[in-house]
C-alpha positions in Angstrom: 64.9 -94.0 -71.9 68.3 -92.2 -73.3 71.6 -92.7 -71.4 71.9 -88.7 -71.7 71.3 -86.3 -69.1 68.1 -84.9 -66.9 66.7 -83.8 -70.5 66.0 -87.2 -71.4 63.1 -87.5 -68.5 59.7 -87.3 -69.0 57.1 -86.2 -66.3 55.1 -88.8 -68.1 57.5 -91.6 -67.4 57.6 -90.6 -64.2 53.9 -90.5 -64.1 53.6 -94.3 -64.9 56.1 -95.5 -62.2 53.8 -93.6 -59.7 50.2 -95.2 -60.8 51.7 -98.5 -61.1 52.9 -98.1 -58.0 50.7 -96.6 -55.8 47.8 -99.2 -57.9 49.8 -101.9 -56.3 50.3 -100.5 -52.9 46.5 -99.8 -52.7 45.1 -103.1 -54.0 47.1 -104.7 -51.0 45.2 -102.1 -48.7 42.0 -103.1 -50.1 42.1 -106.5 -50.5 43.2 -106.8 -46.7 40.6 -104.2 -45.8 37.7 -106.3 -47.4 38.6 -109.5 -45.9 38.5 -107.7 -42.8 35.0 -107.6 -43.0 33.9 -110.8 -45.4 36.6 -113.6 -44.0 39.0 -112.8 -40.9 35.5 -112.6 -38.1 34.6 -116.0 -39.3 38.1 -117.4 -39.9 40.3 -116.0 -37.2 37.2 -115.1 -34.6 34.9 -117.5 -34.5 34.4 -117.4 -30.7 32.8 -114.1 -30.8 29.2 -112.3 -32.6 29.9 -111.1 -35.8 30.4 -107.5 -35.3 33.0 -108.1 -32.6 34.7 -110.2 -34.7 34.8 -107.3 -37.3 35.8 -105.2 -34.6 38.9 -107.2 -33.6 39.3 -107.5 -37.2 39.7 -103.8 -37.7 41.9 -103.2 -34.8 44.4 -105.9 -36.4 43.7 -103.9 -39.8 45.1 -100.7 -37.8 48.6 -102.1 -36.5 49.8 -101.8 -40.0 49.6 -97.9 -40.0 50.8 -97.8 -36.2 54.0 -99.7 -38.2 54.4 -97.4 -41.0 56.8 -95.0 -39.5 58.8 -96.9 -37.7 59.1 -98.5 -41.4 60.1 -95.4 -42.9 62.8 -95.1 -40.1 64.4 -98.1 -41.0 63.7 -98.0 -44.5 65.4 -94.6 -44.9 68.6 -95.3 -43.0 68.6 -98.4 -45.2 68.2 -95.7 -48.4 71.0 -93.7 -47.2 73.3 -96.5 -46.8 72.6 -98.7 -50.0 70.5 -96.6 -52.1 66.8 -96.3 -53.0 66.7 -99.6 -55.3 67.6 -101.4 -52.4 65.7 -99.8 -50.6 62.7 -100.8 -53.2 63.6 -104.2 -53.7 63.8 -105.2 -50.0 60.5 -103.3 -48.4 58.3 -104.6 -51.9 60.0 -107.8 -51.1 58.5 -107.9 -47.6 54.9 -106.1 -48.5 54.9 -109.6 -50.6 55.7 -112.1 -48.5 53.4 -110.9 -45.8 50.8 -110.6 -48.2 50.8 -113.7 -49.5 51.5 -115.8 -46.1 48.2 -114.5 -45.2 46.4 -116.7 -48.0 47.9 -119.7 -46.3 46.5 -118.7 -42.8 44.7 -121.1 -40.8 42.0 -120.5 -39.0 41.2 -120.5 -35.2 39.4 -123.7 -35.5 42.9 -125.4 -36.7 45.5 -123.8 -34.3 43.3 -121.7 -32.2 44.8 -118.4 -30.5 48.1 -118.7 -32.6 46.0 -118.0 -35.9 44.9 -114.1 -34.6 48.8 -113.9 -33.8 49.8 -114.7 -37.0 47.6 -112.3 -38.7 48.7 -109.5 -36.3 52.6 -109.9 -37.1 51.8 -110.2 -40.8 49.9 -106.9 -40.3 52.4 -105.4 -38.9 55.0 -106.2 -41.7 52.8 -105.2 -44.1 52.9 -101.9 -42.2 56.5 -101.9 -42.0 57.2 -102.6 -45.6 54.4 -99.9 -46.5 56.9 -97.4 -44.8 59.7 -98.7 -46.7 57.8 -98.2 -50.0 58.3 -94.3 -50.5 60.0 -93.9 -53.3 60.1 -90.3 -53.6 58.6 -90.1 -57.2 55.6 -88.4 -56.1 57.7 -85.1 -55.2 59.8 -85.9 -58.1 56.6 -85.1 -60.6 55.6 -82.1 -58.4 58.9 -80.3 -58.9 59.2 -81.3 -62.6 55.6 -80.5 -63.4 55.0 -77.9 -65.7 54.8 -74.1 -64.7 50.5 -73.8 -64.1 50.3 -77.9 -64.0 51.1 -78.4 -60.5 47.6 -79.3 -59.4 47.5 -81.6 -62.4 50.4 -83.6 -61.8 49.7 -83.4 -57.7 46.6 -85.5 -58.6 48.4 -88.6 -60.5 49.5 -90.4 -57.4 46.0 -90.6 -56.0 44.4 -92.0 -58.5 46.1 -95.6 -57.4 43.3 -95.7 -54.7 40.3 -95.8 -57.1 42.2 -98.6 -59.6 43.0 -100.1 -56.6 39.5 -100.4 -55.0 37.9 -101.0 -58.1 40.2 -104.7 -59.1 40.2 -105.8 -55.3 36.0 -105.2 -54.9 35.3 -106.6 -58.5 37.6 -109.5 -57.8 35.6 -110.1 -54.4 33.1 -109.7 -55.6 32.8 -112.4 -58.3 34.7 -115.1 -56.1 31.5 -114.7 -53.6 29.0 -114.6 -56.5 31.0 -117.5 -58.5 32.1 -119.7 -55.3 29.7 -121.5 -52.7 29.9 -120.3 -49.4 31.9 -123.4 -47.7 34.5 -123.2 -51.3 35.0 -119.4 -50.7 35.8 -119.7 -47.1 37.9 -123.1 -47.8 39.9 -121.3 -50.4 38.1 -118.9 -52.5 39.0 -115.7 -49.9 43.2 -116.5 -50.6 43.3 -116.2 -53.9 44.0 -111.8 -53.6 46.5 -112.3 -51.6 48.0 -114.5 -54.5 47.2 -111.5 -57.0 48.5 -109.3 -54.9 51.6 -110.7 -54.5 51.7 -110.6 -58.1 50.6 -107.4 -58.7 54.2 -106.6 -56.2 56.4 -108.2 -58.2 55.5 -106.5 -61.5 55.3 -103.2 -59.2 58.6 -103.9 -58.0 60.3 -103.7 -61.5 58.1 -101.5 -63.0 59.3 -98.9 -60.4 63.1 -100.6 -60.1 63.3 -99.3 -63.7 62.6 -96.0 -63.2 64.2 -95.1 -59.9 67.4 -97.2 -60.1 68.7 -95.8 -63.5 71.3 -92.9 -63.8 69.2 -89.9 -65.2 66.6 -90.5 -62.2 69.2 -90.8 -59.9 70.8 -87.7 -60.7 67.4 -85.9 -61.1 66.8 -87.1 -57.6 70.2 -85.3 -56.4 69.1 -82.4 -58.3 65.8 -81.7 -56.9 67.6 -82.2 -53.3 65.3 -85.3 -52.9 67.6 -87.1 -50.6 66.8 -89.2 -47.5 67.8 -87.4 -44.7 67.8 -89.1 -40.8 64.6 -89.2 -39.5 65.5 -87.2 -36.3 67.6 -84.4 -38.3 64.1 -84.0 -40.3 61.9 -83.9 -37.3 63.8 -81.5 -35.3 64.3 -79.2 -38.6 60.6 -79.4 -40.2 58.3 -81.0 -36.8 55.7 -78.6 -36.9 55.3 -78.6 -40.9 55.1 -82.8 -40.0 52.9 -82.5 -37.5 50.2 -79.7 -39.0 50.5 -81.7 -42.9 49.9 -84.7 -41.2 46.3 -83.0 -40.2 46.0 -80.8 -43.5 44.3 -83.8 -45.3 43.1 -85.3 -42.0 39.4 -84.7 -43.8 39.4 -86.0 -46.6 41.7 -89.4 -45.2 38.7 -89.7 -42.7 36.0 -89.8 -45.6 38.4 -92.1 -47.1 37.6 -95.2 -44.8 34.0 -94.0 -44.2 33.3 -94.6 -48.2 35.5 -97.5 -48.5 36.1 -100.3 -45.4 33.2 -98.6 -42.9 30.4 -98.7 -45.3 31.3 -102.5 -46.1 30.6 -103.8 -42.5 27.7 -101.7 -41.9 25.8 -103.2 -45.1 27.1 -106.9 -44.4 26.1 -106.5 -40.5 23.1 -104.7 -40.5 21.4 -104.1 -44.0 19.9 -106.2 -46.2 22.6 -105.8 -49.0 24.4 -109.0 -50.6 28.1 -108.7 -50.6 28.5 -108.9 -54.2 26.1 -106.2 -54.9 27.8 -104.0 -52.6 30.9 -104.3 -53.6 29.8 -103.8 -57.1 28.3 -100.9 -55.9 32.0 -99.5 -54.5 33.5 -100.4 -58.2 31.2 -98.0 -59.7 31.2 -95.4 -56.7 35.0 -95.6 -57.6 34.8 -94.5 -61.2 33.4 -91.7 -59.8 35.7 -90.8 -57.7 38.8 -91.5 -60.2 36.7 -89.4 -62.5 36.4 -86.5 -59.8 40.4 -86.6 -58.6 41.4 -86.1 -62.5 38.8 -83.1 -61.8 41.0 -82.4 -58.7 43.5 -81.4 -60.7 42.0 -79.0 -63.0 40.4 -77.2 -60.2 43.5 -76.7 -58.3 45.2 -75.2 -60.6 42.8 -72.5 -61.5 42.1 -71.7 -57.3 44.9 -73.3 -55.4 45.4 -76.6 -53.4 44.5 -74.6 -50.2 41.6 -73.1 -50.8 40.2 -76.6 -53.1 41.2 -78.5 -49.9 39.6 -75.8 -47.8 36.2 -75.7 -49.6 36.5 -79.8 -49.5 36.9 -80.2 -45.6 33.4 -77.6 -45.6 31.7 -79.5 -47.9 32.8 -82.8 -46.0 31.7 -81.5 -43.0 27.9 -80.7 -44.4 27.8 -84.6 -46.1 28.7 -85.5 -42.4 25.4 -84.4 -41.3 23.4 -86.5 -44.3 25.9 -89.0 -44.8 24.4 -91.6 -41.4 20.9 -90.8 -43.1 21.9 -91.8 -46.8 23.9 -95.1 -45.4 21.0 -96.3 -43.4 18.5 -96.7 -46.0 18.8 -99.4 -48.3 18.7 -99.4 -51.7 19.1 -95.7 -53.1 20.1 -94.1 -50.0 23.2 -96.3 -49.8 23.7 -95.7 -53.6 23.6 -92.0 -52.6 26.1 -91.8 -50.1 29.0 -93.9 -52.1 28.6 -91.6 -55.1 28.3 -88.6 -53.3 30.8 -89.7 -51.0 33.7 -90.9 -53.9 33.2 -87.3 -55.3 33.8 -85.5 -52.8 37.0 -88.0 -51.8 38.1 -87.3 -55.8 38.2 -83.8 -55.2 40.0 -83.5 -51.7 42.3 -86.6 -51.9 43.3 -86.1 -55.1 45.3 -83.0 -53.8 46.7 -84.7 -50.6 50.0 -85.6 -52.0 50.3 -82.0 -53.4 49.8 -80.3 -50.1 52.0 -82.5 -48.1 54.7 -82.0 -50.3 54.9 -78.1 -50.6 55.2 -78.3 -46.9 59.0 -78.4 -46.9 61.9 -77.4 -48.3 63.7 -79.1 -51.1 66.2 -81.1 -48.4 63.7 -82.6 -46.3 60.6 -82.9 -49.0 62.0 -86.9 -49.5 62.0 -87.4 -45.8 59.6 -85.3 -44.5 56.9 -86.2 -47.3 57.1 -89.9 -46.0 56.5 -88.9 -42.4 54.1 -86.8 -43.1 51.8 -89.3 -45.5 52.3 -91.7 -42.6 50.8 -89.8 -39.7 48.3 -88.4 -41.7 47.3 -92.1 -42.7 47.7 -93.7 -38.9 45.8 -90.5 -37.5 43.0 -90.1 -40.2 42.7 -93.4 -41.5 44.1 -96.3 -39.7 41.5 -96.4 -36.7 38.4 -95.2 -39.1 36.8 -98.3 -39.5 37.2 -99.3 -35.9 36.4 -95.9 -34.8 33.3 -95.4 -36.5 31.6 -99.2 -36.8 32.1 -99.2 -32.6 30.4 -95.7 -32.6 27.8 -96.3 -34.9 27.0 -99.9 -32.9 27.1 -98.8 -30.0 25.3 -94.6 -29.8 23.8 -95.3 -33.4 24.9 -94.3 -37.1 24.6 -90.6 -36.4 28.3 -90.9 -34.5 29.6 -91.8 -37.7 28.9 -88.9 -39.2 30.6 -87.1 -36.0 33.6 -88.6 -36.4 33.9 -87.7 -40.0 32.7 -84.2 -39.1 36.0 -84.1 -36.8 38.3 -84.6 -39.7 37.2 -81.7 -41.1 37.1 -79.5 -38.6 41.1 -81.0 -37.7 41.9 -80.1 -41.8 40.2 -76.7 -41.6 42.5 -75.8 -38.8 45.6 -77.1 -40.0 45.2 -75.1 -43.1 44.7 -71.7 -41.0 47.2 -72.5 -39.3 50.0 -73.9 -42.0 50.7 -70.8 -44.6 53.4 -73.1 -46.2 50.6 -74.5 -47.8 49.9 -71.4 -49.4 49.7 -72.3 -53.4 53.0 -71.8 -55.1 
């Protein structure tokens, strides 16, 4: 990268920094997210049945997105005062320690109660550090895609999710196919957490690089992408914050229901080994990767709105087939994860787009961040609780209730939000 001015950046260096980044960010998610299911009931709940173990499992899982704004509170006042590599260093510096203390956890059976403690305040700073992870770059591409590429460069920061599912369910899935039972729970189960702690600190320069260099720094100030207080943005921009944290509320709920929900269904009540599953998510994944580069194509040929729009109908419909699909073993299961992955291709790969033509140029930086992290705690964070506890306790149809809610909550918030309107 030249020394020279604005010229001398690419949206396609810009482009990397985002994937690697957002790869990173979401193997941590996943890796967490499985263990939920495969490890922390039998580690860190042993006292209770397996499903509420997996329940108390998920409600731990959701005190990381309850975290993430006041993350980005902190994290931005911390941006304003030092600058965004600090920023960087310090919240990817925390997202990896709390990572990787949680693949030296012991279990109930060594220090009882204090174990489920542990876990919850490692949680939580991997929420906080989560919030402290917004790095802008996201808006950045937006505004310096090409005139007619919007849709196409919207797309590039969701496809983290996929790459990130697919390494954290392959690499589950061969240490429970590889490893004996007792080996995997002895030590088998840590070893993610050591890769993702990895995976961090090659994140954490890969991005450093790009953020914290002079022609970034000034095509930040150009673009208006500045951290602004948290308050001064909510008072100035709270109803685009509240109504884009619903716009993708859809396809965030069909996020979890394809991803961490399906996962303890199969493992609690179908006949499914958890290797084969999780192969099964790797290859629903492609899909789905396959189907958010779509995304982008689409949208910018009939607008983010309307591709979102036609998305939350079409997520609503799967809602009524989707607990019919999961509950047959074999290739109804197969059905619903490929079916499922493309439709979560085509409406989350235009997430980021829509949140961030909600505001203006001076609070897109702060108000983007607030946005993505009420839209994750609303639609995603209490998914997997939501819907197993549902689906246990009134049957599997209330699964596909609950995901029929987040459309219905996306479909308004687009009536309602015109600054969504395709620009």
């Amino acid at each position: 990268m030249r020394s020279g001015g604005d010229h001398a950046v690419r949206p396609g260096d810009i482009a990397i920094g985002v994937i690697i980044g957002r790869t990173s960010e979401f193997f941590d998610f996943f890796v967490f997210a499985i263990a939920s299911v495969v490890v922390f009931p039998r580690l860190v709940f042993p006292f209770v049945d397996a499903l509420t173990g997996t329940l108390y499992s998920f409600a731990i899982f959701a005190l990381a997105f309850i975290a993430r704004p006041i993350g980005s509170t902190v994290f931005m006042a911390l941006d304003r005062a030092h600058g965004r590599g600090v920023k960087l260093t310090v919240a990817l510096l925390l997202l990896g320690t709390s990572t990787v203390c949680i693949a030296f956890l012991p279990g109930y059976g060594q220090i009882g109660a204090a174990s489920i403690v542990i876990l919850a305040i490692l949680r939580i700073g991997q929420g906080v550090a989560l919030g402290g992870t917004w790095d802008g770059l996201a808006s950045l591409l937006s505004l310096s895609a090409p005139e007619g590429k919007r849709g196409w460069y919207a797309m590039v920061p969701q496809m983290g999710a996929p790459l990130g599912l697919m390494v954290a369910s392959g690499l589950f899935a061969y240490l429970v196919s590889q490893l004996s039972a007792d080996d995997f729970f002895s030590w088998g189960w840590r070893y993610p957490f050591f890769v993702a702690f990895a995976l961090n600190v090659v994140a954490l320069f890969a991005r450093l690089r790009i953020v914290d260099t002079d022609e970034f720094r000034r095509l930040f100030a150009s673009r208006d992408l500045q951290p602004t207080p948290v308050i001064s943005t909510v008072r100035a921009q709270g109803r685009a914050i509240v109504i884009g944290a619903f716009a993708p509320l859809a396809s965030f709920a069909l996020f979890h229901m394809v991803t961490v929900y399906p996962l303890s269904w199969v493992f609690l009540v179908s006949g499914h080994e958890t290797a084969e599953f999780l192969m099964i998510e790797v290859a629903a994944a492609f899909v789905g990767l396959g189907t958010i580069v779509l995304s982008g194509w689409i949208a910018d040929r009939i607008g983010r709105r309307r591709l979102l729009a036609w998305c939350a109908v079409a997520i609503a419909l799967f809602s009524g087939l989707a607990p019919v699909l999961l509950d047959q073993v074999g290739t109804g299961d197969v059905v619903f994860m490929v079916v499922g992955f493309a439709l979560l291709g085509l409406s989350f790969g235009q997430c980021s787009g829509a949140v961030a033509s909600s505001f203006s140029n001076e609070y897109r930086y702060t108000g983007s961040a607030l946005t993505s992290d009420l839209a994750w705690m609303f639609g995603a964070g209490f998914a997997p609780f939501a819907a197993l506890y549902l689906s246990s306790t009134y049957g599997i149809a209330m699964a596909g209730l609950y995901l029929l809610s987040g459309a219905v909550c996306t479909l308004i918030a687009l009536a309602l939000n015109r600054r969504l309107a395709d620009s």
